[in-house]
Structure formats: structure tokens, C-alpha cells
C-alpha positions as CSV (number, residue, x, y, z in Angstrom):
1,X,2.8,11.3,7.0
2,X,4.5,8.6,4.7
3,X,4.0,5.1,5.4
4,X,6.2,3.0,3.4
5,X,4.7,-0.5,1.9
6,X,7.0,-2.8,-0.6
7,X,7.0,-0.9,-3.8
8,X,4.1,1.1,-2.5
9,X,3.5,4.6,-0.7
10,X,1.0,5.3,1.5
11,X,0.6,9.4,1.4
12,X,-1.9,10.2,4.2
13,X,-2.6,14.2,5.3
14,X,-5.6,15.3,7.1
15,X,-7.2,16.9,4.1
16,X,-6.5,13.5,1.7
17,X,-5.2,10.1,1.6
18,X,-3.8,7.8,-1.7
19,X,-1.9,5.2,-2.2
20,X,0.4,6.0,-4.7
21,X,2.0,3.0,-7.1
22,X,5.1,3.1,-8.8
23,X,4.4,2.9,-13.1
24,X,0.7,3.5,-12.4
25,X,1.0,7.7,-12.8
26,X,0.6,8.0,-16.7
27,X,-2.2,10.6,-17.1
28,X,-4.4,7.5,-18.8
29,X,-4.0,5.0,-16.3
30,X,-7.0,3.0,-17.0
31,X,-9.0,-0.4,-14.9
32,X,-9.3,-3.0,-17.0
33,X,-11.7,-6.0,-16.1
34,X,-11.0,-9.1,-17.2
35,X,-12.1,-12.7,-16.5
36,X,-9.5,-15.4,-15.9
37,X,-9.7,-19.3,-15.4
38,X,-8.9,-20.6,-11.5
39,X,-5.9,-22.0,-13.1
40,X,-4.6,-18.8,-14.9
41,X,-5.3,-16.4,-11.2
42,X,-3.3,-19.4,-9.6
43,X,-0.4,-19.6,-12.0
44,X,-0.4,-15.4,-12.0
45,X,-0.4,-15.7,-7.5
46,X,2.3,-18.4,-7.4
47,X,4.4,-15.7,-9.8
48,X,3.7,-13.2,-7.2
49,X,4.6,-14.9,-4.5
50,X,7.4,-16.2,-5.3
51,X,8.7,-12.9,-6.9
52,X,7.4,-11.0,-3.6
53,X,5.2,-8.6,-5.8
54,X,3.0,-7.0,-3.0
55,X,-0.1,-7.2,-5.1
56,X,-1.9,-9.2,-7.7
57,X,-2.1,-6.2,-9.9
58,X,1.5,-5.4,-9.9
59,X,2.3,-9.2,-11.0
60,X,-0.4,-8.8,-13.8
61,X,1.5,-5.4,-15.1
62,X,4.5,-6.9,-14.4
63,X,3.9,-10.3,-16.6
64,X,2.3,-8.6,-19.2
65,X,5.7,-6.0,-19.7
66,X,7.8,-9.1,-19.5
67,X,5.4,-11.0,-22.8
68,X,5.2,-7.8,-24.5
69,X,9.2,-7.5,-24.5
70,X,9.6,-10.6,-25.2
71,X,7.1,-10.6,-28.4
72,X,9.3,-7.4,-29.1
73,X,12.3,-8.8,-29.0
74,X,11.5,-12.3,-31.0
């Protein structure tokens, strides 16, 4: 069974169950842990809000692709 989430897929069997994230299925994927000011986790949820990212990780990924274009690109 395939339950469907925004940008997300839920893969549930009766052996297993993952949630699968688009861009997260590099062989490396690592967690990193990092401590942020109120102010920083606020500006990073009013991005993800308004931009309707479904999670607060997926807006972190997603910000930090967009500054490491743009320090690319300048």
C-alpha cells in the first residue's frame, strides 16, 4: 500500500514500512545536529510555510541548496 503525502511517500507492507523522501536516497545520506537561535528556527518555519514544504527538514535542505547556488553563482 502507497499512501501519498506532499512530496513524501509513505511505502507500508506487512513485512516493512518507510517513509521515503524525495533527494534524501544518496547512499551517504547523513543526520546532522545542529543548534539554531529561536529566531533562526522561526525565520526557517515562516519559509516553510509559506512555501508549503511539508517538513522542517525539507525547508532546511531546500535553503541551504538555494545559498549554496547562489554562493556558486556570485
Amino acid at each position: 500500500m502507497y499512501a501519498i503525502g506532499v512530496n513524501i511517500i509513505y511505502v507500508v507492507d506487512a513485512s516493512f514500512a518507510f517513509m521515503y523522501i524525495p533527494g534524501m536516497d544518496e547512499p551517504n545520506s547523513e543526520r546532522i545536529i545542529t543548534p539554531m537561535s529561536k529566531s533562526l528556527v522561526a525565520a526557517i518555519d515562516d519559509f516553510r510555510f509559506a512555501q508549503r514544504v511539508p517538513s522542517r527538514a525539507e525547508a532546511i535542505r531546500q535553503l541551504i541548496e538555494a545559498g549554496l547556488k547562489a554562493l556558486a553563482n556570485s
